[in-house]
C-alpha positions in Angstrom: 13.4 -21.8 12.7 13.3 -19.4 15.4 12.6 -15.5 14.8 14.1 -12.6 16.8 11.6 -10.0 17.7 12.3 -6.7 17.7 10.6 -3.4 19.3 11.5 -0.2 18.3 15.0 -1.7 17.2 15.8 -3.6 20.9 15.4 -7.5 20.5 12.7 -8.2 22.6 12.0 -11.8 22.6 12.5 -15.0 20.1 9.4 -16.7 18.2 9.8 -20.8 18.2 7.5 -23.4 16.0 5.4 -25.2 18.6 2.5 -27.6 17.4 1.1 -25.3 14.4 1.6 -22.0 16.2 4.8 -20.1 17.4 5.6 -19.8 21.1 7.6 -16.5 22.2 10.4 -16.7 24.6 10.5 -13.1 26.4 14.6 -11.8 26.7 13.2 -8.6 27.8 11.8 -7.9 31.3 9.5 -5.0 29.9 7.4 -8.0 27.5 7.7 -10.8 30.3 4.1 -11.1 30.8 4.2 -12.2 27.3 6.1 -15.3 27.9 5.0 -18.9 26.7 1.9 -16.5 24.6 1.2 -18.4 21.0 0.9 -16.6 18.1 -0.1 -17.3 14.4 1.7 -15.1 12.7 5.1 -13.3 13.9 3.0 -9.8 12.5 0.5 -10.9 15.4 3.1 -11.3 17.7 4.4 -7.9 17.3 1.0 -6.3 17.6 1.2 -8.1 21.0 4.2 -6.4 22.0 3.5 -3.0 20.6 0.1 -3.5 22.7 1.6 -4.4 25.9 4.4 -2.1 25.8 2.4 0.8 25.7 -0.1 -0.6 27.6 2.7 -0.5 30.5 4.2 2.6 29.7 4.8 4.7 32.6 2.9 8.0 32.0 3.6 11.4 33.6 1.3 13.1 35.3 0.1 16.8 34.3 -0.7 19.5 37.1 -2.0 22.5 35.4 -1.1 24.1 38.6 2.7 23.7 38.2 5.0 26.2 37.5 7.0 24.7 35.0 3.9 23.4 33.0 2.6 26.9 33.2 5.5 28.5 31.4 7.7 28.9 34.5 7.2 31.4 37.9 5.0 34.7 37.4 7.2 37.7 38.6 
């Protein structure tokens, strides 16, 4: 029976039975690198995905030295 897998409410991929364990089938771009993984358990699975995700997440940078992260222009 296959599973629908979702990440913070977007459907991210689909778990399928394959020989014992269950084989995910990416539908997302942002969990391809996942694609084809086994898992044991679908609660492994989503561990995966939370892992990679943020893993990938693009992060801003900070400059202490910008005006907008200092509160704004000093008059």
């Amino acid at each position: 029976m296959k599973q629908v897998v979702d990440y913070q409410g977007i459907p991210v991929g689909v778990l399928m039975p394959r020989d014992g364990c269950l084989a995910f089938m990416a539908v997302k771009y942002d969990v391809i690198e996942l694609d084809g993984e086994r898992f044991s358990s679908v609660a492994e699975a989503r561990e995966a995905i939370r892992v990679h995700v943020r893993r990938h997440e693009p992060r801003i940078p900070t400059d202490r030295g910008n005006a907008l992260s200092s509160g704004g222009p000093s008059q």
